[in-house]
C-alpha positions, -999 to 999 in steps of 0.1 A, spaced: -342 -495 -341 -352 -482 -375 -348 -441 -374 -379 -421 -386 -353 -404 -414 -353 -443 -427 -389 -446 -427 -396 -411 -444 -367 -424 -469 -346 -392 -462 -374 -374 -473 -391 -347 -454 -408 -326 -476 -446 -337 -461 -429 -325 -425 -446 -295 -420 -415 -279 -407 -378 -289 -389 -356 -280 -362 -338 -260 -388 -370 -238 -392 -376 -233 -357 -340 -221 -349 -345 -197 -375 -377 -185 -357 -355 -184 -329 -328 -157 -348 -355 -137 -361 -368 -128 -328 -333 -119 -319 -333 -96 -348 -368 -80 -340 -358 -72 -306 -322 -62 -314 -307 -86 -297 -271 -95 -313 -262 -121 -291 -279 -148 -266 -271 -170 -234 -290 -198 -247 -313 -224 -228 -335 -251 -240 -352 -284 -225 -360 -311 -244 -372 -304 -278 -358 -267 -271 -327 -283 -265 -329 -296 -296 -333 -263 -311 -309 -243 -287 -282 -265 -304 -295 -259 -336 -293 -225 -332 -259 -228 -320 -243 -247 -348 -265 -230 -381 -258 -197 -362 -234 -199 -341 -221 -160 -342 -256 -151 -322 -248 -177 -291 -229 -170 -260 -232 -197 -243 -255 -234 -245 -274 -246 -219 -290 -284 -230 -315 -299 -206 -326 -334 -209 -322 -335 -244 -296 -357 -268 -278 -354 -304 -301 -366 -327 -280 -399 -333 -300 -434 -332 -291 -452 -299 -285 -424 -276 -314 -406 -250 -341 -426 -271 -380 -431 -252 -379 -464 -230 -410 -484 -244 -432 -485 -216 -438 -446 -226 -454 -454 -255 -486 -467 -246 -494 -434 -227 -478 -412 -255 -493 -425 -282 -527 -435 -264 -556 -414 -282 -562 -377 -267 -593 -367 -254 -606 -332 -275 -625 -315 -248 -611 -292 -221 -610 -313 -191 -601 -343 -205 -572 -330 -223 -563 -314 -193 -565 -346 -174 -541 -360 -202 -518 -336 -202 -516 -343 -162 -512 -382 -171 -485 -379 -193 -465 -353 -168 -467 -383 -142 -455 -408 -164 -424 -390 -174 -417 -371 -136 -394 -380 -112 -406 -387 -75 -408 -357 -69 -438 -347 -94 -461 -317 -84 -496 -321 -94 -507 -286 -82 -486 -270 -103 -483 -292 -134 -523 -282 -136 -517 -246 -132 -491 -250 -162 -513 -272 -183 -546 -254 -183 -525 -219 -187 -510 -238 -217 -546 -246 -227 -560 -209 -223 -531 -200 -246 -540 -216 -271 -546 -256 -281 -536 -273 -313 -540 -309 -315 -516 -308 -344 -491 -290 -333 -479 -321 -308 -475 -341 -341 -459 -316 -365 -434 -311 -330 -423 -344 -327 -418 -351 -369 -395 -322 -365 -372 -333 -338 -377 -371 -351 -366 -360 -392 -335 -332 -380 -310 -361 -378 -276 -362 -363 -262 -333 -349 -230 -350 -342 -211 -335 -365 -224 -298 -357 -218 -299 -316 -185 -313 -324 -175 -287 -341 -187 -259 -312 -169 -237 -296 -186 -219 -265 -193 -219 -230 -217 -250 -226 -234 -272 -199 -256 -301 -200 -288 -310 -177 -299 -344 -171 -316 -367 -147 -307 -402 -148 -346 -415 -141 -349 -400 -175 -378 -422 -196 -386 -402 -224 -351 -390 -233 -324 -415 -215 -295 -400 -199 -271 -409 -225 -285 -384 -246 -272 -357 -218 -237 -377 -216 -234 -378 -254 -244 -337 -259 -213 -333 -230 -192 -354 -248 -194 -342 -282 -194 -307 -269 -157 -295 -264 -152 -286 -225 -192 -286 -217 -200 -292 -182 -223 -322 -170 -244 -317 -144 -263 -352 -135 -290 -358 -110 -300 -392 -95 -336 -380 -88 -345 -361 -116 -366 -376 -147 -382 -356 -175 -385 -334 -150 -368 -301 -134 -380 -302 -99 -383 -277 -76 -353 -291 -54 -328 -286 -83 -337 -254 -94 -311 -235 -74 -283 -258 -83 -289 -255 -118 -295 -219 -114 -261 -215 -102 -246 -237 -127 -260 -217 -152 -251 -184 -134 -215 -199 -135 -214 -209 -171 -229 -171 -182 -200 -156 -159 -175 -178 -180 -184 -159 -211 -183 -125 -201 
């Protein structure tokens, strides 16, 4: 399909802000708490911008932990297209009903093993923090207008492992097999049963995994 960087004609001055920009949040919060170096983990988007970080700054990273994310590149851990009628259906602006949303959108992209309860305890704390209609836009021109990072996570060197579940709608699994394969030595840990989606039956394998990949560095 046509990439968004086509569409925006390589231009993203009107995108509020990148990946680039967030990384660098990232680094400054390093600084302020006088950290020098990291073990760094992101899912999804913060994927996205754990390898960011990693390639524009790659003398603060330990090690690179990517959950269901992918490279940037066209063709690889792209949205299926039954997604988009519930992603881009309109939102509902009042407290319940975003709530409600949120909990609709979580079920479209879980596994089998979704958890209601909990998903609503995350959503309505994520409400109470603060809500910014906006913000899911501005998000998702960032990761759409950063590009390749092909070139950048080739170029790595570092302890890294890679998180994906193969029922994966909203970012496929080759995004996770293309971030391990462009990654020098990054280990791939795959699950049948996992979506967009860590459930609660994985947590202690990828726990471990990522106890394992920290231990590697030190």
């Amino acid at each position: 399909g046509t990439t968004v960087m086509e569409v925006l004609g390589g231009d993203t001055s009107n995108v509020p802000y990148l990946l680039s920009d967030m990384a660098a949040d990232s680094v400054g919060l390093l600084d302020h708490l006088g950290i020098e170096k990291a073990h760094l983990m992101g899912a999804s988007m913060g994927g996205m911008i754990a390898q960011t970080i990693a390639i524009e700054h790659p003398s603060r990273v330990l090690t690179l932990t990517s959950i269901m994310s992918n490279t940037g590149e066209p063709g690889y851990g792209e949205p299926s297209p039954e997604l988009a009628t519930v992603l881009l259906a309109p939102r509902p602006t009042d407290r319940e009903g975003i709530i409600e949303s949120g909990i609709a959108i979580q079920r479209a992209i879980a596994s089998e093993h979704f958890d209601e309860v909990r998903t609503r305890a995350v959503i309505e704390l994520a409400y109470e923090q603060g809500f910014n209609p906006d913000g899911v836009g501005h998000q998702l021109l960032a990761t759409l207008a950063a590009g390749s990072r092909a070139e950048g996570l080739a170029r790595l060197d570092l302890p890294a492992l890679v998180i994906h579940g193969r029922q994966d709608k909203l970012v496929g699994f080759s995004g996770g097999q293309r971030t391990a394969e462009l990654i020098a030595g990054a280990d791939f840990l795959a699950f049948d049963d996992m979506a967009h989606d860590i459930p609660r039956v994985h947590w202690t394998e990828c726990a471990d995994a990522v106890s394992a990949l920290i231990n590697r560095a030190a």
